[in-house]
Each structure stands twice: as structure tokens, then as C-alpha cells.
N, C-alpha and C positions, 0 to 999 in steps of 0.2 A: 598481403591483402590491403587491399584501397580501402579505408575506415573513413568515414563521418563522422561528427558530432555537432548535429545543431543547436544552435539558441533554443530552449524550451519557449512554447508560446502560452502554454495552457496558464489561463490567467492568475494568480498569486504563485507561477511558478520561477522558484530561484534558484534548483539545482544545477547540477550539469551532469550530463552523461560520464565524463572523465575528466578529473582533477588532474592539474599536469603531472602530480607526481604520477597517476597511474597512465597517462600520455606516453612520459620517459618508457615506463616497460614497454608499452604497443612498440616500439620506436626499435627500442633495443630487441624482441625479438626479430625484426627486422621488415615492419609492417610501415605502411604510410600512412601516415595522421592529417587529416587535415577540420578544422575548426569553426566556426560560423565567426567572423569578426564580435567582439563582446558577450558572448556566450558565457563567457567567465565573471563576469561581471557582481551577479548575485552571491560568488563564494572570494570576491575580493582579488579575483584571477586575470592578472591585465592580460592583454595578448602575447607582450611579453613574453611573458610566464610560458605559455604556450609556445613559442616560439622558438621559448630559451631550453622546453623538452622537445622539440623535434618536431614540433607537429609545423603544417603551411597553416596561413590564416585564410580565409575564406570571407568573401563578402558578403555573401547571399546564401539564404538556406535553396537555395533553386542549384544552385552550384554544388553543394554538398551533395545531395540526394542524386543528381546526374552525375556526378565522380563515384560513387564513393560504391565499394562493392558489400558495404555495410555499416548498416549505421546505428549506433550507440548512441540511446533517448533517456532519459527519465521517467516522462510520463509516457502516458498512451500518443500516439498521433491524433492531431488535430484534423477537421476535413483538409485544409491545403496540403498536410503533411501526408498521409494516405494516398492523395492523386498523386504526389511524387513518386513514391513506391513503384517496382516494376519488377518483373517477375526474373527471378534466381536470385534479387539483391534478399541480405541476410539485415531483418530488425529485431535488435535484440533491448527491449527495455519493459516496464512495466504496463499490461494491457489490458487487465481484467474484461474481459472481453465478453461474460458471461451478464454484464449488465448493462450490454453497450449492443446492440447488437447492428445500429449504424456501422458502428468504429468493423464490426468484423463482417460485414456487407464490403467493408473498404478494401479490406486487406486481403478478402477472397478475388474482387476483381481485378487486385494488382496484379496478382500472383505472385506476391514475396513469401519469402518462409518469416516467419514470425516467430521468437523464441521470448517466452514472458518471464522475466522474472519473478513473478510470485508463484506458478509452480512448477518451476526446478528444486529439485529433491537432492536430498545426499544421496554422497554412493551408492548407501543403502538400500536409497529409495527410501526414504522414513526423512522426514526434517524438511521445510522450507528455509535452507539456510544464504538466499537473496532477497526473500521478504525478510527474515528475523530482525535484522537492524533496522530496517524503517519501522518495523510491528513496536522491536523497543524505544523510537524514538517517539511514533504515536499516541503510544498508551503510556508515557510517561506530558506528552502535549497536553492529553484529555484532562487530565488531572488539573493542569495549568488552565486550561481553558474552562473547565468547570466551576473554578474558584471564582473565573471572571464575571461567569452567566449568573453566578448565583448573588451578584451583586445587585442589589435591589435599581438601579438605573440602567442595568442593563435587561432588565422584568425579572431577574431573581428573588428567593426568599427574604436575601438579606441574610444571610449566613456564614459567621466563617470556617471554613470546610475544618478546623481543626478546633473550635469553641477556642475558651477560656478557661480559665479554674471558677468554679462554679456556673457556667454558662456547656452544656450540652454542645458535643462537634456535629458535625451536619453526619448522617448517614447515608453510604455509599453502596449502591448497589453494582460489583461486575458482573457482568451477562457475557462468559466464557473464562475459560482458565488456562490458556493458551499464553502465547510471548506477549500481545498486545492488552489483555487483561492482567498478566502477572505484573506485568510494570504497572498500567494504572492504578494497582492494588497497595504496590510495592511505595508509588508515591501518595496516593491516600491513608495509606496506614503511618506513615511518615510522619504525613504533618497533623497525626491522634484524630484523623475521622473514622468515624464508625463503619467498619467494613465486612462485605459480606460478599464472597466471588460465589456465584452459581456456574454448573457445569454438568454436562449428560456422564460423564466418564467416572469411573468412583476411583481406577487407577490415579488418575491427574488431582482428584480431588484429596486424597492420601498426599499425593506429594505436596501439592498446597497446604495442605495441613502442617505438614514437618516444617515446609520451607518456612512459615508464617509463626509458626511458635507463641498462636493468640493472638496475633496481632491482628487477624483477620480469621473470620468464620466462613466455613465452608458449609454449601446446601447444593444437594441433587438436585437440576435444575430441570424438574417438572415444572408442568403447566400450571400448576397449582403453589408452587413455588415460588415462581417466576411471579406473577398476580398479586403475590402478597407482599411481596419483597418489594417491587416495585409501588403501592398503597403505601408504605412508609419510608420510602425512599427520597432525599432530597436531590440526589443525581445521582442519575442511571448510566453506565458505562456500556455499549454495546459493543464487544469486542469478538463477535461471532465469527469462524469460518470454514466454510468449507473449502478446501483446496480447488479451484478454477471454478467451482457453481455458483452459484446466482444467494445471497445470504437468506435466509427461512426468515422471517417476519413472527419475530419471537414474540412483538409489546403491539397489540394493536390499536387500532382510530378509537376502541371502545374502550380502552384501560385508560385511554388518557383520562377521564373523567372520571377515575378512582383513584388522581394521582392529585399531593398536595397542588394550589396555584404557586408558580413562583419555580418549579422544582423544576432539575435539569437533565436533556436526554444528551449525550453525545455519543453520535457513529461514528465512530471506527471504522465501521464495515460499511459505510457510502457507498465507496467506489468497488462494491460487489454485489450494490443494489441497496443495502441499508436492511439492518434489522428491526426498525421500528416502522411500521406499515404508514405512518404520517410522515418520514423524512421524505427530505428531496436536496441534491446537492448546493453548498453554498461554497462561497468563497473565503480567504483571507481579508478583502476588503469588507464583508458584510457576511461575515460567518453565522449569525445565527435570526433565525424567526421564533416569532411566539405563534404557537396554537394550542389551542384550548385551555388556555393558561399555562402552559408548560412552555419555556425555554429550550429548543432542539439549537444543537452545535453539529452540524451535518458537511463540515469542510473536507474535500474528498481527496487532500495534497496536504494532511496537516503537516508531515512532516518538514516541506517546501517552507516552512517560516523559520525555518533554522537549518537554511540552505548550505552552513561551511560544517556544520557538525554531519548533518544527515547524506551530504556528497561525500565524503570522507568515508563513513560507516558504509553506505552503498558499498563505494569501488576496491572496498578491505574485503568484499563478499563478493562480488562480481569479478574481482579480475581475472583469477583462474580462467572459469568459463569465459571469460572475451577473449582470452588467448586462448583458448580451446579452440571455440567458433572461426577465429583468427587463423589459424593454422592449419584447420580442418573442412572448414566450412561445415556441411553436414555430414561429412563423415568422423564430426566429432561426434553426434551423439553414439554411434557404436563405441568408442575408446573413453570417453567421460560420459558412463551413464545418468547420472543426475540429468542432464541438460535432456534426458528422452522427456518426462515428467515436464519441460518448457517449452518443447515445440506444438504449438495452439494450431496454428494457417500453416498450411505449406502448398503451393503451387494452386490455388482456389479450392483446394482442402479442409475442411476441419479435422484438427487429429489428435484433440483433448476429449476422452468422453464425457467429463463433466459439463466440456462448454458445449459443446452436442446436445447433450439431452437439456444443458439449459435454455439451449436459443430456439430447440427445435430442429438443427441442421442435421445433413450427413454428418455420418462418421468416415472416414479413410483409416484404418486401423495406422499404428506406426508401425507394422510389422511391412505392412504392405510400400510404404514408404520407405524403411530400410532395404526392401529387395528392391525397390525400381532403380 
């Protein structure tokens, strides 16, 4: 198969689709690679590099997209990237699609098949194991980023997330107990802040409990919970999600004013629409707003700031499945089930029913899909 891989455009982005070590595989099962000139660039990838696994270098993202019988992204497509798109070519990268409903207005009129990384499933069907590594890269970010906001020049309380001896550490609230909260917990409890994961699930909450050995306190995450937790909260972790839906708006525009000034929210879940009903997406360059005296960190690529560790973790989870897709095109999702759970668009389709009932669209079942 004719493979892609362009320069990401989306603004504070510095991943890539494929590191050349997982280029070399595309290569050796005996597929054609071709590259965006400098696309490598953000993980320290000359062309070289790419050259030197097999892959042709490319000048122009306009060229890739017109060769290429599929193409391997990071983020979602951009508007120019989407007009490229055309229908049988195979887009396989991250597209949360459920908060975007431009981005999947796009991808339905290309008519490409779309296959999302965040939910493709294990074998099992149980596990998002192509989101987990960026979840652990993010909710170990948030923590880093929270320490920042809460510096009083940045309109924080002025706190250090792990006190002193005799000085009180700042208190941490996670809002989920999933991959992206267990690490933000895992690194607030680390550096002795006061930590407190909420969650709907009393199984995940058990486990959290073992895993954390005190370190961290676990609460059922009712409304009433939630409300309170957040009232003495110095930063609030939103690590919310549902597989391909649109995220529930757990902290609303009305709690904020029962929330210390100075105190910090950061989503995780942005790029699924955001669990706090005041977010809105920011960037790397200008990652956070103040409203109503609170501190929001709403970056919806936090991973993209530590482009050679998080490209790396990506293509150790995606390979497989690209050489699935690669091999098969869509008669991989019969023979690697997982990847049924990642195809969102196919041929002006919707055939996620989460992103269905989040946008409002038809559904096309995947059964019916598999028989055509």
C-alpha cells in the first residue's frame, strides 16, 4: 500500500505520524512510505533518518494526500487537510470527532474511511490501548502544568503543589480514575500533594485504593461530591471520558464561584469537548485564561510538548494496527477486531454510535458495512 505521512499543522503540534524506526517496518512489510519534507523535525528526525528507513521524501502536503492510498496523522485534519481526503483513501490518526462536528461534516463529504485512534479497542473489545499512551503522557503533563498555573504570576494561589515541612501541600482534586487521571494522581501524590481521585465506578475505585496505599483518597463521584471536593480544591484535574462521546460537563460556570481565586482547572478531556462547562480550547503558546478568578489550562495536544517521548509511545501502540490497515485495508477490521471499535466515517457514513448520537448524525451500523 501507498502510505502518507504529513507535517502536522495543528498549531503547538510536534509529533509525527511515524518515527522512522516504525517507517523501517512499513518498509519491510513491503509497503511504500512516502514523508512531507521536515515533518520530522519536532522529534529531531532529519530526512535523512527517513530516507535512511525507506521511506521517499515529499515536498508538499498536497503531494502526499494525492499519492498516498493512506495516510498516517497525529492529530485530527485541519480544514485544508480534510479537502485533500477523497473517497476509498484510508485516515488513520486521532479525531475525536464527537466535539468537532466541522472536522466530521469534512470527512463525510470526502468520503474516506476514517479510523480514530482513541477508540480502537483490544481484542477483547475492553481497553483503549492507542489512546493509553498519550492518556499516560497527558495526565502525567497536567500535573506539570498545574504546578505552573498555580504560580502566583501566572494568576495562581501561589502554592507549592507539594508544601514544605510545616507549610500545608496544595490539594488535588482528579475528576476520573481511568489511565489519564491515575497518572495525574500518581504524579501529585509523588511530589506529597493532597490527593483525592473521584469516580462513578466502585470496581476502579477498589483498585485505586490498592494501587495508592494512602497515598491518595478515593470518593464516589456524585454530584454532591464533586461540588465539594472542588470548594476546597487548589487544582482540579478533569480527566473524564467516554469512549468516542462528546465529555458530560461535570464542574459548571456556577461552581466556579464556590471555588478558592487563584485555584486551577486543567482538561484533559478538551479535545472531547471539555468537562468543565467554562473551558474552551488553548494552545501551547498561550495555554491558559483566567475566569472568574480560576486559572483554566484547557490545551487540547498537551501531549505535542514532548513530541520525541509521546511519538515514540504512540507508534509502540499503533504499529500493529497500521500494518493491519496496511495489508488489509478494510478487510482488516474482520481479522483485527480492535480496529472495528476505530472506524468513526466510512464512505459519507457515520459508524461510531457514540459519535452519532453525539453530533446528532445517521448511524450506518458496522455490520452493514462489513457486508457491503
Amino acid at each position: 500500500m501507498r502510505i502518507g505521512v504529513p507535517k502536522e499543522i495543528k498549531e503547538g503540534e510536534y509529533r509525527i505520524g511515524l518515527a522512522p524506526e516504525a517507517v523501517r517496518e512499513f518498509v519491510a512489510a513491503g509497503h511504500e512510505l512516502s514523508v512531507e519534507t521536515g515533518a520530522g523535525a519536532g522529534i529531531n528526525a532529519a530526512d535523512r533518518a527517513y530516507l535512511s528507513a525507506g521511506a521517499a521524501i515529499v515536498s508538499t502536503a498536497a503531494e502526499i494526500f494525492a499519492k498516498s492510498e493512506m495516510i498516517i496523522k497525529v492529530k485530527e485534519p485541519q480544514e485544508s487537510e480534510w479537502l485533500r481526503l477523497r473517497e476509498g483513501q484510508i485516515l488513520f490518526a486521532f479525531l475525536h470527532l464527537a466535539a468537532d462536528p466541522a472536522q466530521a461534516k469534512g470527512l463525510l463529504a470526502s468520503g474516506c474511511t476514517a479510523v480514530a485512534y482513541e477508540t480502537v479497542t483490544g481484542p477483547d473489545g475492553q481497553g483503549l490501548p492507542l489512546l493509553a499512551p498519550m492518556s499516560e503522557v497527558a495526565g502525567r503533563l497536567a500535573i506539570e502544568a498545574a504546578g505552573l498555573a498555580l504560580q502566583r504570576q501566572n494568576g495562581g494561589r501561589g502554592i507549592l503543589l507539594g508544601g514544605v515541612p510545616g507549610v500545608p501541600p496544595a490539594r488535588v482534586a482528579v475528576l476520573g480514575g481511568g489511565v489519564a487521571g491515575t497518572q495525574a494522581a500518581r504524579m501529585a501524590a509523588g511530589l506529597n500533594a493532597d490527593v483525592t481521585i473521584l469516580d462513578h465506578s466502585l470496581p476502579r475505585l477498589r483498585q485505586l485504593d490498592e494501587l495508592f496505599q494512602g497515598r491518595a483518597k478515593t470518593r464516589f463521584a456524585s454530584a454532591a461530591a464533586i461540588e465539594e471536593a472542588i470548594f476546597s480544591a487548589d487544582v482540579v484535574i478533569g480527566a473524564v471520558l467516554i469512549p468516542g462521546a462528546a465529555t458530560p460537563k461535570l464542574v459548571t460556570k456556577r461552581m466556579l464561584h464556590s471555588m478558592r481565586e487563584g485555584a486551577v482547572l486543567v482538561d484533559i478531556a478538551i479535545d472531547q469537548g471539555g468537562c468543565f462547562e467554562s473551558s474552551h480550547p488553548t494552545t501551547h503558546v498561550h495555554p491558559t485564561f483566567l475566569k472568574d478568578g480560576v486559572v483554566h489550562y484547557c490545551v487540547a495536544n498537551i501531549p505535542g510538548a514532548v513530541p520525541l517521548t509521546s511519538t515514540h509511545a504512540l507508534n509502540n501502540a499503533t504499529l500493529p494496527y497500521g500494518l493491519a490497515l496496511a495489508a488489509g485495508g478494510l478487510g482488516a477490521l474482520a481479522t483485527t477486531p480492535g480496529l472495528r471499535g476505530g472506524l468513526n466515517v466510512h464512505r459519507g457514513h457515520v459508524t461510531h454510535p457514540a459519535i452519532a448520537a453525539s453530533l446528532g448524525f445517521a448511524l450506518r451500523p458496522l455490520e452493514a458495512v462489513l457486508a457491503a
